[in-house]
C-alpha positions as CSV (number, residue, x, y, z in Angstrom):
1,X,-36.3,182.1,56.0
2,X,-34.9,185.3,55.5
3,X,-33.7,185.8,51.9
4,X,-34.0,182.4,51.0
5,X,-32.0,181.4,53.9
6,X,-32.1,179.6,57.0
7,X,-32.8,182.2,60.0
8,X,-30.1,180.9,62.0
9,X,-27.8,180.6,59.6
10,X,-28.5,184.5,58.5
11,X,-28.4,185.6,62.2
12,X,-25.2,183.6,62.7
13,X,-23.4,185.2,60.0
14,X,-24.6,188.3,61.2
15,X,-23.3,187.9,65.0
16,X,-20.2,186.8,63.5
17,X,-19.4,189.3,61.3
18,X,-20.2,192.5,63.8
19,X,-18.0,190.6,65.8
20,X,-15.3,190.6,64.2
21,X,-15.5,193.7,62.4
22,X,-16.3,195.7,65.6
23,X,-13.1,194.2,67.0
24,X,-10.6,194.8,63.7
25,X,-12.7,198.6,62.9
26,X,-12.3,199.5,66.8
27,X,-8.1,198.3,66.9
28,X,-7.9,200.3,63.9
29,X,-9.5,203.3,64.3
30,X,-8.8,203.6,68.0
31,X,-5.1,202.1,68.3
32,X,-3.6,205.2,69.9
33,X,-6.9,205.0,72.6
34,X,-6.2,200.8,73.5
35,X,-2.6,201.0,73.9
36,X,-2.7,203.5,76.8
37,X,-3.3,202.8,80.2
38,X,-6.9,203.3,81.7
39,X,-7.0,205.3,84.8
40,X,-8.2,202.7,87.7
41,X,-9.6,205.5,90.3
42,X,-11.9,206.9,87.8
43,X,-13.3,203.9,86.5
44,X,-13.4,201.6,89.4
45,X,-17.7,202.6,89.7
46,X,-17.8,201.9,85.7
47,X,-16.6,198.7,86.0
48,X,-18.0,197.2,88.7
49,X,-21.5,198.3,87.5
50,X,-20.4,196.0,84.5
51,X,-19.3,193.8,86.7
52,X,-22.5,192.7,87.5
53,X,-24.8,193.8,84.4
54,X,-22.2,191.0,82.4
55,X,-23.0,188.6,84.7
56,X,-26.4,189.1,85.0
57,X,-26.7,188.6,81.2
58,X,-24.2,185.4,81.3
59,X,-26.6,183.8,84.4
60,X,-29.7,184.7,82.2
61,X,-27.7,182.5,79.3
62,X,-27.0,179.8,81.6
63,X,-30.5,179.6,82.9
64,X,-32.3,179.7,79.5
65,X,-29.8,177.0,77.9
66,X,-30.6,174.7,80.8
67,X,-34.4,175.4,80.9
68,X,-34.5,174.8,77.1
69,X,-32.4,171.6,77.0
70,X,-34.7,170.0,80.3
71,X,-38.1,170.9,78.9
72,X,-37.2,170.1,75.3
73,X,-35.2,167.2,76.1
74,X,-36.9,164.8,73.4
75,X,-36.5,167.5,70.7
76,X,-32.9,168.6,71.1
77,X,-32.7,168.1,67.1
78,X,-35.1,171.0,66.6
79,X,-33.2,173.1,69.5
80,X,-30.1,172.6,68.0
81,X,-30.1,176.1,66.6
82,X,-31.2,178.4,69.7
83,X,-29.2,176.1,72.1
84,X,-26.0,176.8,69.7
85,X,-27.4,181.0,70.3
86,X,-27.4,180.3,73.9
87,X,-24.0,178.5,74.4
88,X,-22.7,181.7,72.1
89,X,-24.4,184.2,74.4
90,X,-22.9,182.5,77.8
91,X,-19.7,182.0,76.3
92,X,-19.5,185.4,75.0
93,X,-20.6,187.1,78.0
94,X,-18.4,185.1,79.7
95,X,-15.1,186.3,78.1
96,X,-16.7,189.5,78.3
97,X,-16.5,189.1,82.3
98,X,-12.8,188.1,81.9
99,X,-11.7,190.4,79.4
100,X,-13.3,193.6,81.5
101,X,-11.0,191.9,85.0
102,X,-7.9,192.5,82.3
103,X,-7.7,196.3,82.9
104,X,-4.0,196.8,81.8
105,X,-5.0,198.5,78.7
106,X,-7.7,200.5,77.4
107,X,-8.6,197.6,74.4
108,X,-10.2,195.6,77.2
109,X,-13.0,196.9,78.8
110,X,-14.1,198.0,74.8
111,X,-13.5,194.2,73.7
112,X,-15.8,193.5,76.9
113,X,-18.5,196.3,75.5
114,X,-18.0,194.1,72.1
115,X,-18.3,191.1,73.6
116,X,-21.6,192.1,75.6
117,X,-22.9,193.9,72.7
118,X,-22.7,190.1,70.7
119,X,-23.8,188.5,73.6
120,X,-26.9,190.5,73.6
121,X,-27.4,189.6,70.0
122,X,-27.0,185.9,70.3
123,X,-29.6,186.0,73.3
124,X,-32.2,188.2,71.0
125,X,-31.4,185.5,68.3
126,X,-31.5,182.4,70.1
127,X,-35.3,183.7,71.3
128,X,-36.4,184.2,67.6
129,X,-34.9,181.1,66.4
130,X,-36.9,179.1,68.6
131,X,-40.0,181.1,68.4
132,X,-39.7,180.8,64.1
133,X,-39.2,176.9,64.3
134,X,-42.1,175.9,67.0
135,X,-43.9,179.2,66.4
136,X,-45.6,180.7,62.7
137,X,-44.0,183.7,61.4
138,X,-47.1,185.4,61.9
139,X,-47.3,184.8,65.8
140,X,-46.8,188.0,68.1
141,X,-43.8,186.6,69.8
142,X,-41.9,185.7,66.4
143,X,-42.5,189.2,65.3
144,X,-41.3,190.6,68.5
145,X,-38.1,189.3,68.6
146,X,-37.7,190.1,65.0
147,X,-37.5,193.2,66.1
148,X,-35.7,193.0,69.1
149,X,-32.7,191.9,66.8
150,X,-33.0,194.2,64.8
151,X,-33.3,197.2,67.4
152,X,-30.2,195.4,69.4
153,X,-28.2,195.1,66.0
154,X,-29.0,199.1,65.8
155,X,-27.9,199.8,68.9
156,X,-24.4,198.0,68.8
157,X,-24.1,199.7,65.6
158,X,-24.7,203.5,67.5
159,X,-22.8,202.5,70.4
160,X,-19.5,201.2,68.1
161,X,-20.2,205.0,66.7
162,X,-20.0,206.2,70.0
163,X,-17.1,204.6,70.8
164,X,-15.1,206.1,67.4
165,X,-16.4,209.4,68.5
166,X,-14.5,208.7,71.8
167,X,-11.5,207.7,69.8
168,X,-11.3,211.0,68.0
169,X,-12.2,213.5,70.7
170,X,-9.6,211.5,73.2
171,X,-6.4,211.6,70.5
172,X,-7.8,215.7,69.9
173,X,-7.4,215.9,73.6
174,X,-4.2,213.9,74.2
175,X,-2.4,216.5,71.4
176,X,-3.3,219.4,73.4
177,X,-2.0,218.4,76.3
């Protein structure tokens, strides 16, 4: 319970709304940035690293979605939450994959950065969901991945930062030229 609320409510609403918000604040403070064209030579190494990294993550998703639903087969009810974190991370990552392939704009590969950003999220989310409901709150695990979403919520937050950095410097950059 996290202000009187269920956890996985509060961390769903959370996921939801960076989400969404990262998406509308990047189209809107970047527009000028996500309607050009990327520049394929240069980034070819960038994305391919990605590449793999996204589906890393999204075979990570998979595998812990299936080892949760076969060992906890009889108590699916109580895994209802992290399973629905799981299926969000593998979905998520999954788009991510397709939306980095769609290179015809710049708005892309930072909707994949999104995307794996969330996907990060619902994985650190999904862990401490489980760990709260079969675990105490004062267990070392439970407190750990507390934590962990908190630091990973942080870090989305600096790297969306980054990113509006990159917006302004490229459109200071694209009027000198």
């Amino acid at each position: 319970m996290i202000l009187g609320l269920p956890t996985d409510l509060v961390l769903l609403v959370l996921i939801s709304v960076y989400m969404m918000l990262a998406i509308l604040l990047g189209l809107i403070r970047g527009w000028e940035y996500h309607k050009s064209v990327p520049e394929e030579k240069q980034a070819k190494d960038y994305y391919m690293q990605s590449e793999r990294a996204i589906l890393t993550l999204a075979g990570f998703s998979l595998t812990s979605l299936s080892l949760f639903v076969s060992i906890q087969f009889k108590e699916l009810a109580q895994l209802s939450s992290t399973i629905l974190f799981f299926s969000i991370a593998l979905s998520v990552l999954i788009l991510s994959y397709i939306a980095l392939q769609m290179r015809f704009r710049r708005f892309f590969p930072y909707l994949s950065n999104v995307l794996v950003n969330t996907g990060l999220l619902s994985i650190a989310s999904g862990f401490l969901v489980f760990f709260e409901n079969f675990l105490s709150w004062s267990n070392g695990s439970t407190i750990v991945f507390s934590v962990l979403v908190v630091l990973v919520f942080i870090g989305t937050l600096v790297d969306e930062f980054f990113y509006y950095q990159h917006f302004k410097n490229w459109g200071k950059t694209k009027k000198d030229e």
